[in-house]
Each structure stands twice: as structure tokens, then as C-alpha cells.
N, CA, C and O atoms as a GROMACS GRO file, in nm:
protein
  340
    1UNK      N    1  13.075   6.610   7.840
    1UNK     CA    2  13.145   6.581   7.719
    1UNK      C    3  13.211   6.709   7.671
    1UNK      O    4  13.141   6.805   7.638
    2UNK      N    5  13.384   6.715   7.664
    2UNK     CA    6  13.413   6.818   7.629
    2UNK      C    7  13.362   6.832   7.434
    2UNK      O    8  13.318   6.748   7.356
    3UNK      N    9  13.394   6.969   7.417
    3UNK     CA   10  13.405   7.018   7.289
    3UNK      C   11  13.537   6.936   7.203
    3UNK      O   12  13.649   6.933   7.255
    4UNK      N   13  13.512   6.873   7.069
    4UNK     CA   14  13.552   6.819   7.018
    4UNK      C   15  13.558   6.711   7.041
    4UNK      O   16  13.628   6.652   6.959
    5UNK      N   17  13.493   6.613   7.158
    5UNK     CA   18  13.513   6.472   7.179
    5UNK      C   19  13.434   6.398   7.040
    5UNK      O   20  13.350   6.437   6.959
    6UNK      N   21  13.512   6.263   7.063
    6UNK     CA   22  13.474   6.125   6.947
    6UNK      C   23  13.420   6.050   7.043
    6UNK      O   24  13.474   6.020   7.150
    7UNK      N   25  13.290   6.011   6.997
    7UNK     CA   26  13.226   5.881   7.046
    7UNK      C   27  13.177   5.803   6.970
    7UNK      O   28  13.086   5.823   6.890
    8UNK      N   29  13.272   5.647   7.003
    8UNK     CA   30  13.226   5.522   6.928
    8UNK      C   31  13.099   5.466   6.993
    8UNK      O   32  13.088   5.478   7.115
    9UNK      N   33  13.019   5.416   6.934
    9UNK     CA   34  12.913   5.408   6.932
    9UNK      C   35  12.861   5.260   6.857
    9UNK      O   36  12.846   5.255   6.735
   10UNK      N   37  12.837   5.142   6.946
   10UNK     CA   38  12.815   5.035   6.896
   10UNK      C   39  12.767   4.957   6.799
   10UNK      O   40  12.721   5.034   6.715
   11UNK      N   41  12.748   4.809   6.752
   11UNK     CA   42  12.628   4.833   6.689
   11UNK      C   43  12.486   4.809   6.750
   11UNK      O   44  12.474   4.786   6.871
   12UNK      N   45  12.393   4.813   6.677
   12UNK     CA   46  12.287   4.858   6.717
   12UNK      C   47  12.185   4.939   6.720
   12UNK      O   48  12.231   5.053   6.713
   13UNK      N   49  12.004   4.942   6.731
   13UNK     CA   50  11.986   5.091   6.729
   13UNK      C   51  11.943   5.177   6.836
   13UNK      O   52  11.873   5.129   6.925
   14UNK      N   53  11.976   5.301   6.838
   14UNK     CA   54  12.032   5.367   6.937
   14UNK      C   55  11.932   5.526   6.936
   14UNK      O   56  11.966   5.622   6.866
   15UNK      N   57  11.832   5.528   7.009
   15UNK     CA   58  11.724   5.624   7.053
   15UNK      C   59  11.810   5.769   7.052
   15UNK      O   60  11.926   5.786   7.089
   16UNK      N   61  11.754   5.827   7.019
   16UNK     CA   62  11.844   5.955   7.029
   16UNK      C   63  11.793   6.089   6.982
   16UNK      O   64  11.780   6.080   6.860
   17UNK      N   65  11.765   6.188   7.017
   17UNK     CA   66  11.733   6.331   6.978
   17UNK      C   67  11.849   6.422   7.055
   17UNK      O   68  11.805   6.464   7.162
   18UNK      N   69  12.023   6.474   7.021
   18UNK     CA   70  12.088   6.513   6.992
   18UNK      C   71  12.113   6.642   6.997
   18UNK      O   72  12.153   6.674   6.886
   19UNK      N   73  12.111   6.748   7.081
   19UNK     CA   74  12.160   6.859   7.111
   19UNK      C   75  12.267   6.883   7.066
   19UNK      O   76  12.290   6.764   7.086
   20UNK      N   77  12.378   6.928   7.015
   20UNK     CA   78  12.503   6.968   7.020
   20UNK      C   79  12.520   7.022   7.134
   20UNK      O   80  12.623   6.990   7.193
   21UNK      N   81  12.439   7.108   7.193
   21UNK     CA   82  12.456   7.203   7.286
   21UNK      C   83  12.617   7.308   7.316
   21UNK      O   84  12.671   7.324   7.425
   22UNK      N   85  12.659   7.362   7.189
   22UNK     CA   86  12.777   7.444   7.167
   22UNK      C   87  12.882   7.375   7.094
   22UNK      O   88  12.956   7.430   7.012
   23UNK      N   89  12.884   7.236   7.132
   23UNK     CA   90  13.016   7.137   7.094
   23UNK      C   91  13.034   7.078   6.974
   23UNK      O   92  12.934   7.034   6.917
   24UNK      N   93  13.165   7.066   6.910
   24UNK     CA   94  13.170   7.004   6.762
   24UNK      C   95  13.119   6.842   6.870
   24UNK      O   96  13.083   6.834   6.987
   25UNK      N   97  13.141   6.728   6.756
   25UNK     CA   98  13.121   6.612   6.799
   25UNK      C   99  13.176   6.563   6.705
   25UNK      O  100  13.177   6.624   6.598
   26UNK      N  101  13.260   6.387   6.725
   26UNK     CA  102  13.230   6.315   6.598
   26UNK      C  103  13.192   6.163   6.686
   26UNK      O  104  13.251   6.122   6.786
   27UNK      N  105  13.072   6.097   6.611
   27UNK     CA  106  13.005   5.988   6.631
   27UNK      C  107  13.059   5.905   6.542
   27UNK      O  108  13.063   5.944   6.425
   28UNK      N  109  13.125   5.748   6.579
   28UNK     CA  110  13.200   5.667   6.500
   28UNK      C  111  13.132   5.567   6.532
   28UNK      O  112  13.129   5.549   6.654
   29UNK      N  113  13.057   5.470   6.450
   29UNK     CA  114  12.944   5.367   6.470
   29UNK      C  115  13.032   5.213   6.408
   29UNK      O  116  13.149   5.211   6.372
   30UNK      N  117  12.951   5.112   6.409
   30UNK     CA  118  13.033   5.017   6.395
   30UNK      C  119  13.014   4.955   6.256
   30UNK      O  120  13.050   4.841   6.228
   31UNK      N  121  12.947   5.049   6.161
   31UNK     CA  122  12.922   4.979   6.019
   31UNK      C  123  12.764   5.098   6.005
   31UNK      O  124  12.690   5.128   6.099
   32UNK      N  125  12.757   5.133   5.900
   32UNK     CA  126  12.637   5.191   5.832
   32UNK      C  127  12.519   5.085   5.788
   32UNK      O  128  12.404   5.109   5.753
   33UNK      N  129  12.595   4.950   5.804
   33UNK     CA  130  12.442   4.879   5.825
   33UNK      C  131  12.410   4.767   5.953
   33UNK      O  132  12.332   4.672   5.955
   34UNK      N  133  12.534   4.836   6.090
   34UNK     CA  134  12.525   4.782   6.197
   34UNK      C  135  12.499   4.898   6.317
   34UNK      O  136  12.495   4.860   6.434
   35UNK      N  137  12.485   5.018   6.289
   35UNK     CA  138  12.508   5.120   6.393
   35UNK      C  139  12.374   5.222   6.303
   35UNK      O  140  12.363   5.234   6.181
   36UNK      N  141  12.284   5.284   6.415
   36UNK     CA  142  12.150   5.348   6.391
   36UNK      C  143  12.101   5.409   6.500
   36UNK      O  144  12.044   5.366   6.600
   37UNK      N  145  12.156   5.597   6.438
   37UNK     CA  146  12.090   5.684   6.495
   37UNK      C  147  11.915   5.684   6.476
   37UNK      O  148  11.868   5.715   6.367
   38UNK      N  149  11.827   5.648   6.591
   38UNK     CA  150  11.687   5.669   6.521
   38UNK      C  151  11.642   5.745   6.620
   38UNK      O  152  11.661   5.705   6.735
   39UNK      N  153  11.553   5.909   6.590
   39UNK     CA  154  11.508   6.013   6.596
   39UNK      C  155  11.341   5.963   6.688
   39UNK      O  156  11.268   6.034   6.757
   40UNK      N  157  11.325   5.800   6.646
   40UNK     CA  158  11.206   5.757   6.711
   40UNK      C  159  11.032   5.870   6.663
   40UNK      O  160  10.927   5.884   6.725
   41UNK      N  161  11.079   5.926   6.532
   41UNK     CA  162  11.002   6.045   6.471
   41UNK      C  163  10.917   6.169   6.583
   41UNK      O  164  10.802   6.212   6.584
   42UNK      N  165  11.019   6.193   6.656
   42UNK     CA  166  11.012   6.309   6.734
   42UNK      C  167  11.125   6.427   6.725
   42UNK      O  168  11.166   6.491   6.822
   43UNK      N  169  11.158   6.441   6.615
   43UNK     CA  170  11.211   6.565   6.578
   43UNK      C  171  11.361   6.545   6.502
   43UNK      O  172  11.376   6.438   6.442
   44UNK      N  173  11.485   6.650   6.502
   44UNK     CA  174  11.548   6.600   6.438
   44UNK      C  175  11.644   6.515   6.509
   44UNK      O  176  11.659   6.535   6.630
   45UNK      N  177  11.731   6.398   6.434
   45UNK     CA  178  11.790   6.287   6.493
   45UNK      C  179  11.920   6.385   6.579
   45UNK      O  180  11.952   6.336   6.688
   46UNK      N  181  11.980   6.490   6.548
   46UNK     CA  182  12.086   6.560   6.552
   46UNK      C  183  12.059   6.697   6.503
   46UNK      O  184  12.040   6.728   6.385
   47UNK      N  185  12.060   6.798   6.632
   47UNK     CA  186  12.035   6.915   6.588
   47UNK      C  187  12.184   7.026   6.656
   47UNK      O  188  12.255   6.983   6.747
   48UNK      N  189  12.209   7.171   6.588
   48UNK     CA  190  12.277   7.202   6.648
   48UNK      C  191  12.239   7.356   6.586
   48UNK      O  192  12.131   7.399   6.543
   49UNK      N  193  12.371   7.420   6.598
   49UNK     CA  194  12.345   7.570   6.552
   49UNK      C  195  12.493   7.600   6.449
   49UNK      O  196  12.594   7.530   6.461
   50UNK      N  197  12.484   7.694   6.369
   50UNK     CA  198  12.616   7.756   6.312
   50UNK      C  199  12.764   7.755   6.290
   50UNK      O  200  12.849   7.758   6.201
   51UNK      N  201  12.742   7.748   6.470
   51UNK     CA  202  12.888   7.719   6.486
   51UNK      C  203  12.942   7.561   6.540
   51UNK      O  204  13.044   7.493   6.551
   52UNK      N  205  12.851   7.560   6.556
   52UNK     CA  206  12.870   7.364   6.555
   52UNK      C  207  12.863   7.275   6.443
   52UNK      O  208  12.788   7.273   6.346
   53UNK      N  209  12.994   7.173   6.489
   53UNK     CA  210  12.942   7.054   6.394
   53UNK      C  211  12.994   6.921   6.387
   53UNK      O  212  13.115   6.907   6.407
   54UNK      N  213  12.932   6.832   6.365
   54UNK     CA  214  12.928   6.713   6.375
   54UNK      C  215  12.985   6.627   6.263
   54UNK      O  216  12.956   6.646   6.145
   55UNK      N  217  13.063   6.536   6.302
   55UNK     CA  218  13.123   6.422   6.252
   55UNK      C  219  13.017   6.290   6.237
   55UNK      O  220  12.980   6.226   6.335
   56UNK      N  221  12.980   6.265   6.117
   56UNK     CA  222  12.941   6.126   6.128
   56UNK      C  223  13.028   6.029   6.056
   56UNK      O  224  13.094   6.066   5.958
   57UNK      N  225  13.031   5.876   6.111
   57UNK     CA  226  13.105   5.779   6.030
   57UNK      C  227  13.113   5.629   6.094
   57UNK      O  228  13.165   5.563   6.184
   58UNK      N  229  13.025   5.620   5.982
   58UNK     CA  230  12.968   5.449   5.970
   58UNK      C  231  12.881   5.420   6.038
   58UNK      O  232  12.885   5.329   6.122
   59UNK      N  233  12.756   5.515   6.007
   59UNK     CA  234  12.667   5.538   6.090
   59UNK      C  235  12.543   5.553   6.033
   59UNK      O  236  12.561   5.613   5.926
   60UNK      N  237  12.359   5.515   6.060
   60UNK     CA  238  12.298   5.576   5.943
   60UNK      C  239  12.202   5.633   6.090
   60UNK      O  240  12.155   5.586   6.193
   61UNK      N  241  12.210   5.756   6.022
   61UNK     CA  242  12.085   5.849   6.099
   61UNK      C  243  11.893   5.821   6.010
   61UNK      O  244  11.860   5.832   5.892
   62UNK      N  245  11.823   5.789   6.114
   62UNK     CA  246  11.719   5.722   6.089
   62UNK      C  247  11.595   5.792   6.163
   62UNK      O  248  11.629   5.848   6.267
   63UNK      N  249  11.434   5.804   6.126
   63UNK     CA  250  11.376   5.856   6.182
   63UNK      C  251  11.350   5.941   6.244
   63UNK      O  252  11.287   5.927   6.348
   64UNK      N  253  11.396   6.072   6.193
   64UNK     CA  254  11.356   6.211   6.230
   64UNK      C  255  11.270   6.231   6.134
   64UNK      O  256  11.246   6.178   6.025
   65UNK      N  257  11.209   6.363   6.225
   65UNK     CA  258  11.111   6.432   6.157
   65UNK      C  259  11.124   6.566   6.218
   65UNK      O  260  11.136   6.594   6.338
   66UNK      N  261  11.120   6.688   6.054
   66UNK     CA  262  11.106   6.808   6.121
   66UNK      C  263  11.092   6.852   5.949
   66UNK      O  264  11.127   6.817   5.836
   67UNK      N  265  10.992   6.985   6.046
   67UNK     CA  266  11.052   7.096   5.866
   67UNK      C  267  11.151   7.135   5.867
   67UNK      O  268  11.094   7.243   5.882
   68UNK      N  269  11.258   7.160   5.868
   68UNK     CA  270  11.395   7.137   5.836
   68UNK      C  271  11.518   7.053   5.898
   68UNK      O  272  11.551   7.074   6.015
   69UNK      N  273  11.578   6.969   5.828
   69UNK     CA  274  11.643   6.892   5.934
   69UNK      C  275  11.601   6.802   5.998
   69UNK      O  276  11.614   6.781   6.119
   70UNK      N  277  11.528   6.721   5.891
   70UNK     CA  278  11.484   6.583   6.013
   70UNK      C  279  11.602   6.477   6.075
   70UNK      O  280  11.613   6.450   6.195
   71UNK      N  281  11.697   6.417   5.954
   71UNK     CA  282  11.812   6.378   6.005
   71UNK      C  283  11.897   6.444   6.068
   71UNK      O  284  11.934   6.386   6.170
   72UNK      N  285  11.963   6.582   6.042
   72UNK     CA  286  12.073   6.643   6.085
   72UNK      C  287  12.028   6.806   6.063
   72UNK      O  288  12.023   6.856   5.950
   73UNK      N  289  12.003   6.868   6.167
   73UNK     CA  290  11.947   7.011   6.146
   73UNK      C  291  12.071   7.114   6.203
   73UNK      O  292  12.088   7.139   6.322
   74UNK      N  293  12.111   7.142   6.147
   74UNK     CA  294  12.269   7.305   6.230
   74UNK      C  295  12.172   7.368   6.177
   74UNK      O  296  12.119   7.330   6.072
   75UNK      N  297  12.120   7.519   6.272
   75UNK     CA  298  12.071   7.620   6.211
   75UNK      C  299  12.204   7.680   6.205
   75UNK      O  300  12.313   7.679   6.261
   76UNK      N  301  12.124   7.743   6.087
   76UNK     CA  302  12.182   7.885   6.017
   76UNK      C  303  12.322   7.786   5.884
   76UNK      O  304  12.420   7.840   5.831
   77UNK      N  305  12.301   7.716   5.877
   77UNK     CA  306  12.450   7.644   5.801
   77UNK      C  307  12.366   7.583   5.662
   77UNK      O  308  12.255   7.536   5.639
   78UNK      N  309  12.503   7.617   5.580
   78UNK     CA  310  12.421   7.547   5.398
   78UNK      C  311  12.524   7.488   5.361
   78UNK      O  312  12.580   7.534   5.262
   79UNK      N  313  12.579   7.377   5.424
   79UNK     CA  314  12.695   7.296   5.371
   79UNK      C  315  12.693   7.232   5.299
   79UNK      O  316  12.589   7.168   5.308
   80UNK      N  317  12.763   7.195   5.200
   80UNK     CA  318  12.757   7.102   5.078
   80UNK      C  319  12.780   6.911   5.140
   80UNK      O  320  12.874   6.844   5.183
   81UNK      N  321  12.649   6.890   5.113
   81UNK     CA  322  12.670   6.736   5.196
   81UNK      C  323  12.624   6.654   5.079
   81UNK      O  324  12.552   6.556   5.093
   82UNK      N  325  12.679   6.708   4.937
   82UNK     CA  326  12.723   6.594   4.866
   82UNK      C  327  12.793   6.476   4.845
   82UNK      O  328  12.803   6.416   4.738
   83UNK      N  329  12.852   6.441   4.973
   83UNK     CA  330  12.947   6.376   4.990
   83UNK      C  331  12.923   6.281   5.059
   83UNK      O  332  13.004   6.188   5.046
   84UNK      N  333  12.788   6.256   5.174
   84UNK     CA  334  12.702   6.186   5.198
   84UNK      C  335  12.646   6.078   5.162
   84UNK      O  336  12.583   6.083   5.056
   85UNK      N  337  12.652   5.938   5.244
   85UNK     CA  338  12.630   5.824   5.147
   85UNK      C  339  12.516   5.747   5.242
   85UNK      O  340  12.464   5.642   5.204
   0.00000   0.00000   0.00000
């Protein structure tokens, strides 16, 4: 998957623990109450670092667990995700 790719993403829920591994991403789901990132409570649902970052939309990230970042963890980043629904 190059850097900057979009992936639509069905509905449904959808197992997942999420590397960025260097790459922005954006994940496009089929409704926020038809499309479900779930973490399966083994860590965070979507993790990355600093310089990465991720697109979500129409999507609900579900079942993570971590001390920081159970849904969506970028180290080192303090973004304003007031905007978040």
C-alpha cells in the first residue's frame, strides 16, 4: 500500500490492529453505524508515529485498549480532535 492511499472499507465489523507503518492513510467506511474498526481489546485499533496520519470517515473505531491510544494512538502528536464525532 503506497503512502497516501484511500481505502473503502465495507460495511461491517472488521478485526484490525493497524500499523501505519510510515504511511498517511485514509479509511472510508460505509456509514458510522454500518462500518467497525474493532481492536478485538488487544491494543490500539490504529497506531502510528508523528509523522503519520490517518484519515477516518464514516467509520467507528471500536475496542481498543491501551494506556494511551486505545482507539487511535500517533506517538509523539497532540492534535486537536475536537472535531470528532
Amino acid at each position: 500500500m503506497a503512502d497516501g492511499s484511500a481505502i473503502v472499507v465495507g460495511p461491517g465489523s472488521w478485526p484490525t490492529n493497524l500499523d501505519l507503518g510510515g504511511r498517511d492513510l485514509t479509511l472510508i467506511g460505509a456509514g458510522r453505524d454500518l462500518t467497525f474498526l474493532d481492536g478485538g481489546v488487544e491494543g490500539s485499533v490504529i497506531r502510528g508515529a508523528d509523522s503519520e496520519s490517518v484519515t477516518l470517515r464514516a467509520v467507528t473505531v471500536t475496542g481498543g485498549i491501551a494506556a494511551q491510544g486505545g482507539g487511535v494512538y500517533l506517538r509523539g502528536r497532540s492534535d486537536d480532535k475536537s472535531s470528532l464525532t
